[in-house]
N, C-alpha and C positions, 0 to 999 in steps of 0.2 A: 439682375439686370447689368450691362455690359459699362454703365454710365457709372453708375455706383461704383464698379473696381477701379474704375479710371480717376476717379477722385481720391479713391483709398490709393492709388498707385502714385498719383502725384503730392500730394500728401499726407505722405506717411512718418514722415519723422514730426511732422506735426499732432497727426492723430496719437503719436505714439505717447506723447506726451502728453495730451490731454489724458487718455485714458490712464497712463500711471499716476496722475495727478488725482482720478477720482477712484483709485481701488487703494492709495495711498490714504484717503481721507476716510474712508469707509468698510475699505473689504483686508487692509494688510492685516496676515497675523506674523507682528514682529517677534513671534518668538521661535516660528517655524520657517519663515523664509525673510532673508535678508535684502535689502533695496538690491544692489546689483543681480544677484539672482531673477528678482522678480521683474527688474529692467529686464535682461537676458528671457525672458521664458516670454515676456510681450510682444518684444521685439521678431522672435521666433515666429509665433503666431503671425502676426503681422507682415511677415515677407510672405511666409505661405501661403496667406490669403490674396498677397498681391502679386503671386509668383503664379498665381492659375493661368492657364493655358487659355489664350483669345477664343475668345466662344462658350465659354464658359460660364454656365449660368448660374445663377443666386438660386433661381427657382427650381434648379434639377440637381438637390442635394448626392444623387447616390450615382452622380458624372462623374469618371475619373480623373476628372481635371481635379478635384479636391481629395483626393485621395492623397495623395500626401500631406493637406492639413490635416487630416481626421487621422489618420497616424500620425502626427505631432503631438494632438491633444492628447490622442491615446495612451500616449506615452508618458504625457506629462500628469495625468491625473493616475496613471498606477505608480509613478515616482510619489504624487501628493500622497496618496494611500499609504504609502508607508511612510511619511513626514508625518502624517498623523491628521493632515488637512479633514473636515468631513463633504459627505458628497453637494453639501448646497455651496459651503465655500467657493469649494472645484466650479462649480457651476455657473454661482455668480460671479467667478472672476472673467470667464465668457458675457457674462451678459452684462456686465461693466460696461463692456466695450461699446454699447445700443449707444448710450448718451451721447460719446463723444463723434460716433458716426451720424448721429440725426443730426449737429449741431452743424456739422461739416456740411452732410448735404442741403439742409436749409441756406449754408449761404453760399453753395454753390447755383441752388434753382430757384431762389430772388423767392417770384411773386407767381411761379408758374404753379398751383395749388394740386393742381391733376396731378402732372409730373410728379411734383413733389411726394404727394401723399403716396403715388404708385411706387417710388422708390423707397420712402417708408416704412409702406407693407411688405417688400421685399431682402430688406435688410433685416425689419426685424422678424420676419419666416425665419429667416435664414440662422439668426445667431442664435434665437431659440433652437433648431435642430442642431447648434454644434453645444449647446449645454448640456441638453439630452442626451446625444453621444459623448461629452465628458463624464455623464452619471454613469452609462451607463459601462465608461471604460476603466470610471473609478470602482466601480463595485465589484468588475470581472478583476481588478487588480488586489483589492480587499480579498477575496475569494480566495485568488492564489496565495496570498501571504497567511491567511487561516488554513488551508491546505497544508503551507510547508511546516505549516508553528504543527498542525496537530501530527504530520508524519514525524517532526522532533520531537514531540512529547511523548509519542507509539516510541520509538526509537530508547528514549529517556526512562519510561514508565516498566520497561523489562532488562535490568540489568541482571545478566549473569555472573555471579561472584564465586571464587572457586575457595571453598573452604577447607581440602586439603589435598594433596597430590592424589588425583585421580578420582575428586569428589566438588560437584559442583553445586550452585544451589539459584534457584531462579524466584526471588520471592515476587506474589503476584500485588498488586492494590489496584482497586477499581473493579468496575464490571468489565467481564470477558464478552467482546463480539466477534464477526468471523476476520473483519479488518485485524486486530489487534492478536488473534489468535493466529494467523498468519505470522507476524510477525515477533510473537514470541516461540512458535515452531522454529520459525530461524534462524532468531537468537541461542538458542538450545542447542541445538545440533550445531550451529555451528562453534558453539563453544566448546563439546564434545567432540570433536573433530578437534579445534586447536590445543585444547588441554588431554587428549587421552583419555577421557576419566571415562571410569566404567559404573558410577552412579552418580545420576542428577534427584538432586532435590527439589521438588516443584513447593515451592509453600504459598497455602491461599489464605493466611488469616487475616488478610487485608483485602479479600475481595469478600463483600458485603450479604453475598446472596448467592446459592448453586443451585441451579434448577438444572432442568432434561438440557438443554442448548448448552451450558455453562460445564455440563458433565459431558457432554458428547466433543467439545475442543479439549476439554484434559485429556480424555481417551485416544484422541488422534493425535495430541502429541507424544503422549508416552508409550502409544503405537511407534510413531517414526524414532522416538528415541531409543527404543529395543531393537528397531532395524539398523541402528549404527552402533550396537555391542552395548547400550548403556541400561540399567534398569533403574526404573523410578521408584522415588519413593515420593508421598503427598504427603506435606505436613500441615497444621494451622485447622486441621478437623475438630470444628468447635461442636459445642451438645448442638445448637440448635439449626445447624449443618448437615449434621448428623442424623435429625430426626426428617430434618425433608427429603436427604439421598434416599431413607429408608420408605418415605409416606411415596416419593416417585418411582421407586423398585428400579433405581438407576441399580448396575448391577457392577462393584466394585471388588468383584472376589479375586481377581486376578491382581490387583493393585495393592499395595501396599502404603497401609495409611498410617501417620502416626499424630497424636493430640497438636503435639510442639514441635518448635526445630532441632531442638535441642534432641531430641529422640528421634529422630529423624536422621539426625546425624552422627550418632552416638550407634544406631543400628549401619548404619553409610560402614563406618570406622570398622565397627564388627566384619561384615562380611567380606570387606577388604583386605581381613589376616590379620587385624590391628585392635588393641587393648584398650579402654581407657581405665586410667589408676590415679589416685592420688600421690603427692610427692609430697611429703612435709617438708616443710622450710622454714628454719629456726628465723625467730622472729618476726612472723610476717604470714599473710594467710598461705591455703594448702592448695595451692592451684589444681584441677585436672589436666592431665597430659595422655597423651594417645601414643602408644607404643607400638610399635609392628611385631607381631611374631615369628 
């Protein structure tokens, strides 16, 4: 109703303070957002809502005259999302607001009960749908920040490490899905590309379990990695690994597997024209070294 913004418009630095006076008492969490802040984020609201365009109704939430609070809140509850706020917080700190609005329009409309009660149900329609719409712009904001954590931990969980000039190695942990096999195809190749090497090491003894799915992204990497001059080699073939490739007739003749990495790399060194030998070293142990021939 058109009466109700009129009241909220002529006082508003009154209401303003009421309401910080009861999310102060009740709803602050002083360890996530500070008084000035939270003056500031009210204040914000509160022009918006009194900044709507004449004609504007309480009761026709999805009018574009509120279009730009609902994008204010929007924003301030995927900012809350990542302060750590949760969604009823976010929500009750909208519906704070009901108390100090009844308060106001009771003594704005005396003794007129109809009126009253009608602007009532109207205000509080109204602040109900903008808590709703803060859940639900807090969740789509959660959303996005669990999105970008897990494309940093896809990102994090396949590092390529290049274990000697022209030999890389990709150790895996976790289960392989078609997301994460993407982006260790990627990763591979493009690390064969920037380093030159003409063999990559895949080692799985940190991925838990190989079944037909889990065998079929190793083969399509080590497919693309042959298309860029590299050949693979799989390390981390445990017995009981070993015994499911065999019970699923996954067919790994062309690949080349070794138990460890240590053998894995140790065969890398070999076909590269390169030795490894022992070096004695007076007082002190007898390190392995890899020689070129």
């Amino acid at each position: 109703m058109a009466n109700a913004l009129d009241v909220v418009r002529k006082n508003q630095e009154g209401l303003l303070n009421e309401w910080l006076n009861g999310i102060k008492t009740n709803l602050r969490r002083r360890d996530l957002i500070d008084e000035r802040e939270l003056k500031s984020q009210s204040a914000e609201v509160l022009s918006a809502l009194a900044s709507a365009p004449a004609g504007t109704s309480l009761e026709d939430f999805k009018s574009s005259g509120w279009q730009p609070l609902k994008e204010l809140l929007a924003s301030l509850s995927a900012s809350r999302a990542v302060q750590g706020f949760t969604p009823s917080e976010t929500a009750l700190f909208v519906l704070s607001l009901k108390s100090p609005l009844f308060k106001l329009i009771r003594e704005q409309k005396g003794n007129s009960a109809d009126q009253l009660y009608a602007e009532i149900v109207a205000v509080d329609d109204f602040v109900d749908k903008l808590a709703l719409h803060t859940t639900d712009s807090y969740i789509h904001g959660r959303d996005q920040v669990i999105s970008r954590q897990q494309e940093e931990m896809l990102e994090l969980s396949t590092p390529v490490v290049t274990l000697w000039d022209g030999i890389v190695a990709l150790p895996l942990i976790g289960t392989l899905d078609s997301a994460r096999t993407q982006v260790v195809m990627e990763s591979l190749l493009q690390a064969i590309v920037q380093t030159n090497s003409r063999f990559a090491i895949i080692d799985i003894t940190g991925v838990p379990t190989v079944d037909t799915l889990v065998a079929q992204h190793l083969l399509k990497t080590i497919t693309a990695a042959r298309l860029m001059g590299a050949e693979c080699i799989i390390s981390g073939i445990r017995p009981q690994i070993a015994q499911t490739i065999v019970h699923l007739g996954i067919n790994l003749q062309d690949v080349i597997t070794k138990a460890k990495l240590a053998d894995a790399f140790k065969l890398a060194l070999e076909r590269s024209g390169r030795t490894v030998t022992r070096v004695a070293k007076t007082g002190g142990p007898t390190p392995s070294t890899a020689r070129e021939q």
